[in-house]
C-alpha positions in Angstrom: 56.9 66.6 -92.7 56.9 70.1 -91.7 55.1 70.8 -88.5 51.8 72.9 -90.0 50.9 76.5 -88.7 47.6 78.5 -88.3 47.9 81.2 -90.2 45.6 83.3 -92.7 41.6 84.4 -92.3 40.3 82.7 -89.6 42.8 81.9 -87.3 41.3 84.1 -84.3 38.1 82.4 -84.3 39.4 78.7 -84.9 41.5 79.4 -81.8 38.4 81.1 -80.1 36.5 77.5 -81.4 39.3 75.1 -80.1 40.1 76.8 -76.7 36.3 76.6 -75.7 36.0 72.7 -77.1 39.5 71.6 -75.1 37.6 73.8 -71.9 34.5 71.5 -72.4 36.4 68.0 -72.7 38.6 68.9 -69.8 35.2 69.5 -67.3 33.9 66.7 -68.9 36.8 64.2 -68.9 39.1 65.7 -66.4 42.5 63.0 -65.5 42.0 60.7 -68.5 42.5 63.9 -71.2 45.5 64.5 -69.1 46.7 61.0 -69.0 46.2 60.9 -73.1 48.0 64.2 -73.5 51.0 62.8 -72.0 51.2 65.0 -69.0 49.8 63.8 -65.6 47.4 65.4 -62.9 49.6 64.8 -60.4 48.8 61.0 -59.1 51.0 57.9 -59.9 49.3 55.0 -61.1 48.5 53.2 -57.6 47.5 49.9 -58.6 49.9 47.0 -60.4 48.5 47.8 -64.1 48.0 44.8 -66.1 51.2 42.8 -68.3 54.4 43.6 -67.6 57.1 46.7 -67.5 60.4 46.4 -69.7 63.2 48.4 -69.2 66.0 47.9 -71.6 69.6 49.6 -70.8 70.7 48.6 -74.5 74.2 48.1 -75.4 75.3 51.3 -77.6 79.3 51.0 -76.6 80.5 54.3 -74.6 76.8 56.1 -74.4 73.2 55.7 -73.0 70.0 54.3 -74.8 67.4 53.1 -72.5 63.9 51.5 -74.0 60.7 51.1 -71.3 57.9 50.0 -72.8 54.6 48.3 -72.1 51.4 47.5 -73.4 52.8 49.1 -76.9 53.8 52.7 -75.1 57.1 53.4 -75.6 59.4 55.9 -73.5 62.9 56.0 -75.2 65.9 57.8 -72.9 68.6 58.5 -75.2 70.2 57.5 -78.4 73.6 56.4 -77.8 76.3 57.4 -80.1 77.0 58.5 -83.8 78.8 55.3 -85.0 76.1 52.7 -82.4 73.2 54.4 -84.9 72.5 50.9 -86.6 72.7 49.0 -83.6 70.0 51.0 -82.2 68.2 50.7 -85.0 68.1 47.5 -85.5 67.2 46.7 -81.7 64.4 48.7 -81.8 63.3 47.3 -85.1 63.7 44.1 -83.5 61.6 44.8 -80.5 59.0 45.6 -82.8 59.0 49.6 -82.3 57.4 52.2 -84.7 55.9 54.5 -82.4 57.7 56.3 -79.7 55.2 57.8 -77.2 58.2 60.0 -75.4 61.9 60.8 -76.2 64.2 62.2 -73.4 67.3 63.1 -74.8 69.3 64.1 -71.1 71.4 66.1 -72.5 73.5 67.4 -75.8 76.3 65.2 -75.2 76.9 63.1 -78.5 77.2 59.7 -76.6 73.7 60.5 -75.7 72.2 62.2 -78.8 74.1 60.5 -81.7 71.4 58.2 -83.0 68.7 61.1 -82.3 68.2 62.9 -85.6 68.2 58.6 -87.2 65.1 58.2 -84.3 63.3 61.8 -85.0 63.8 61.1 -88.8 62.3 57.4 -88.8 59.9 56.5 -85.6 57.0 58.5 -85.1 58.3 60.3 -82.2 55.3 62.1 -80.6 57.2 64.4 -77.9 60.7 65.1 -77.1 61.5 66.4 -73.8 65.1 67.7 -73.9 67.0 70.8 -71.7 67.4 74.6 -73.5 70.8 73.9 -74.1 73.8 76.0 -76.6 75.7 73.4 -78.8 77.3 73.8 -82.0 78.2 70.6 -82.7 77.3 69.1 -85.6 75.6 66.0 -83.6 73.6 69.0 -81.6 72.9 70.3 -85.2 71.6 67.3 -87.1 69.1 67.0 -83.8 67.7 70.3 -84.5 67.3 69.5 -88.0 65.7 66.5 -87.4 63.2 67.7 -85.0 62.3 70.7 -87.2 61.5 67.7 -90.2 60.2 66.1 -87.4 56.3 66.1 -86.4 57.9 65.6 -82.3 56.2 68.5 -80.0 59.1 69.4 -78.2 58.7 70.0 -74.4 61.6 71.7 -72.2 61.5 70.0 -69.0 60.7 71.5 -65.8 61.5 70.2 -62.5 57.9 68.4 -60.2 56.5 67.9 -64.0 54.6 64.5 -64.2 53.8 62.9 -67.4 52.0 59.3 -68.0 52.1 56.6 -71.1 50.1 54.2 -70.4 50.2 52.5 -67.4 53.4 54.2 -66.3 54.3 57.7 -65.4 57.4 59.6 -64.6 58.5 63.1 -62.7 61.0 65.3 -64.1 63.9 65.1 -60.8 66.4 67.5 -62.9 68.2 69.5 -64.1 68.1 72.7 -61.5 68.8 75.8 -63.1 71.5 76.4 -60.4 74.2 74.1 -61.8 72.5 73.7 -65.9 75.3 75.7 -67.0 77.6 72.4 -67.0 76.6 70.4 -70.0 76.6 66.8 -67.6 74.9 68.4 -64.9 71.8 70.0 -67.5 71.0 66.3 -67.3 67.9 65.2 -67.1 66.8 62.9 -64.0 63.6 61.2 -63.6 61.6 59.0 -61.4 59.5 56.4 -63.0 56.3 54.2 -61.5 55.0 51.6 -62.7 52.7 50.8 -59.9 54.5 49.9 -56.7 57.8 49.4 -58.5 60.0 52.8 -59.4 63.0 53.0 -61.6 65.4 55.9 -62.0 67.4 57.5 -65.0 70.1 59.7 -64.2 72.2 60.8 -67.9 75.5 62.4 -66.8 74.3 64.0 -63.7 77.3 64.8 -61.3 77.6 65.0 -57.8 76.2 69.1 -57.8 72.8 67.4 -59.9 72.7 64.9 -57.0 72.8 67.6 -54.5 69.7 69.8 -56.2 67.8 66.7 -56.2 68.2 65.7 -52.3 67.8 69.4 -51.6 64.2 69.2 -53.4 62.8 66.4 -53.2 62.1 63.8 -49.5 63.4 60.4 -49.3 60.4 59.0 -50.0 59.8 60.8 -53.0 63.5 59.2 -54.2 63.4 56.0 -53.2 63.5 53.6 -56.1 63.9 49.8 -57.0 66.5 50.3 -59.7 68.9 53.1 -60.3 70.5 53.9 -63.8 74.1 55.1 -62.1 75.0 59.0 -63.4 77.9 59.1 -66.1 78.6 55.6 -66.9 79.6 54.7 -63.1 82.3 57.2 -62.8 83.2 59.1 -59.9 81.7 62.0 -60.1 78.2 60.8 -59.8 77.0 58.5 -57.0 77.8 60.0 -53.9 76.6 57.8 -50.5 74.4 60.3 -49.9 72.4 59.5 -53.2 73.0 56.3 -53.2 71.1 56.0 -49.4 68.4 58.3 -50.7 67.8 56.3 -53.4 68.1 53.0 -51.5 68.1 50.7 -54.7 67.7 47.5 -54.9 69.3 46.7 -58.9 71.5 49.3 -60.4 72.3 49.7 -64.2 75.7 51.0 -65.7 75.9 51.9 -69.2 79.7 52.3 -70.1 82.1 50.7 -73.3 83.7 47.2 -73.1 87.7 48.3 -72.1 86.7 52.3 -72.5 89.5 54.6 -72.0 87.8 56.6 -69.3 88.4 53.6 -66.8 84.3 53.5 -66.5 82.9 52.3 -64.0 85.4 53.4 -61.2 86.5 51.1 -58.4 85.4 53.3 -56.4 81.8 53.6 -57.5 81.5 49.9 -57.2 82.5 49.4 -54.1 80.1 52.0 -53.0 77.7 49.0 -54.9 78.7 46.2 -52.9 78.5 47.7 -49.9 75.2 48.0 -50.4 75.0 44.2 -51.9 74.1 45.5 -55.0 76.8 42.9 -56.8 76.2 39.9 -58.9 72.9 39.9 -61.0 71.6 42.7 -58.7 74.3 44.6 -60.8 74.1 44.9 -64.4 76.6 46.7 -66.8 76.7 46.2 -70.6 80.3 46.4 -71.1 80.1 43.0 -69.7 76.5 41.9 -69.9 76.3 43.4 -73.2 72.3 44.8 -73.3 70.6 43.8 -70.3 66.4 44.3 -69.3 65.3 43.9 -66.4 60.4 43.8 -65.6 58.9 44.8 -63.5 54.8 43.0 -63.0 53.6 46.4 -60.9 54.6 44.6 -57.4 58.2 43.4 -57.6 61.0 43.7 -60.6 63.3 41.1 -61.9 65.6 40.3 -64.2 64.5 36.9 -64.9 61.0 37.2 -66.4 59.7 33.4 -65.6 59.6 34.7 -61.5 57.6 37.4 -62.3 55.2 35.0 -64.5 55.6 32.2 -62.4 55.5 33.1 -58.7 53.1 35.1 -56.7 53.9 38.2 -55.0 55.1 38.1 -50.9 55.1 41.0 -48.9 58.4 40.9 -48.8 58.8 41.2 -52.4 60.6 44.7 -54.0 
């Protein structure tokens, strides 16, 4: 469907009428309009919410597609590539999902964006947040076309924005408009909480990405559980001086079984181990194939039984 206009007799006072009622429910409802809306006050859910957080770096070959969902809110980051379409299809079928509360596409890359005009033309997509960006690809193309069909409200993302589904929210990290010019580094980063427990997405963001962020934003405000590694765990992303910010304790690397870029580099996991960030503590899909990983509000885990089974310890992620 074609997204409807105001337009013809009238239009000045329904938009006289409208401003007034959303005026009235905002004094009289205040953070939960916000939370509904999509876009937060400013405060992270503090408490563990209730059921469980599922993050689900899914297996699309030499690309990105990430599913978090809970309690039937669905964030999706990314759409993988042109010939993974049907896979992503069908996993999200699978999983049950119809409507998608939030779609990030990072940036215009096709590895990112090739299964984005199939999502924008089937799911229900409520908002897509993706950068201003020039592309005349015809992958970049058949996005456009999709969201103009589409009835998505398309947000351009701004850097300190905070938006909530559900019992999770996430802030908008990048991209700075001091290095957006570069396709990889227009990426966009975010932070994600899900009570205690934080998760972040990184796209392609380089190593100049990484430097806007560190330049922004405190340690404390990067410091996360689980870390989605920048451009398929090649070199230039993960620099030690992200990688201490960020302090995670599972990372995720999205990359093609036996790609010809070499992805991840050597040198990127040894950065890893160093950290012990090895073993199930590291999960790739080029040998994992699609991996998720919960998160209960108080700790996160691959293996979902722990969460169900075991009570929380202070010592707990």
């Amino acid at each position: 469907m074609k997204r409807r206009k105001l337009s013809g007799k009238g239009t000045s006072l329904l938009l006289s009428l409208v401003t007034v009622a959303v005026a009235l429910l905002y004094i009289l409802f205040g953070d939960r309009l916000a939370g509904l809306l999509g876009r937060d006050t400013g405060n992270r859910p503090s408490t563990a919410p209730d059921g469980l957080l599922e993050v689900h770096i899914i297996d699309v070959g030499q690309g990105d597609s990430i599913l978090v969902r809970t309690d039937d809110r669905v964030l999706l980051i990314d759409a993988g590539t042109n010939s993974s379409e049907d896979e992503l299809r069908a996993y999200l079928d699978a999983c049950g999902v119809d409507d998608i509360d939030c779609f990030v596409c990072t940036h215009p890359h096709e590895d990112h964006i090739g299964g984005a005009d199939m999502i924008l033309g089937e799911y229900n997509v409520e908002r897509l947040i993706m950068p201003e960006t020039e592309s005349t690809t015809v992958t970049f193309t058949k996005l456009l076309d999709a969201l103009e069909a589409s009835d998505a409200v398309y947000t351009e993302p701004v850097v300190g924005d905070v938006y909530t589904i559900g019992g999770f929210a996430f802030t908008i990290l990048a991209p700075d408009e001091s290095v957006a010019d570069d396709s990889n580094n227009s990426s966009i980063v975010l932070r994600l909480d899900y009570g205690s427990t934080s998760f972040m997405f990184t796209g392609d963001a380089e190593v100049e990405s990484e430097a806007c962020i560190l330049a922004e934003f405190s340690p404390s405000e990067l410091d996360c559980d689980f870390l989605k590694l920048g451009h398929h765990g090649s070199t230039t992303s993960t620099t030690e001086e992200f990688l201490d910010a960020v302090s995670p304790e599972y990372a995720a690397i999205s990359c093609g079984e036996g790609n010809s870029y070499g992805h991840p580099h050597r040198e990127t996991l040894d950065k890893l181990a160093s950290r012990g960030i090895t073993g199930d503590k590291l999960l790739r899909t080029d040998l994992d194939g699609t991996c998720v990983i919960y998160s209960d509000g108080e700790r996160i885990s691959t293996d979902i039984d722990s969460l169900l089974t075991s009570e929380p310890t202070d010592a707990a992620a």
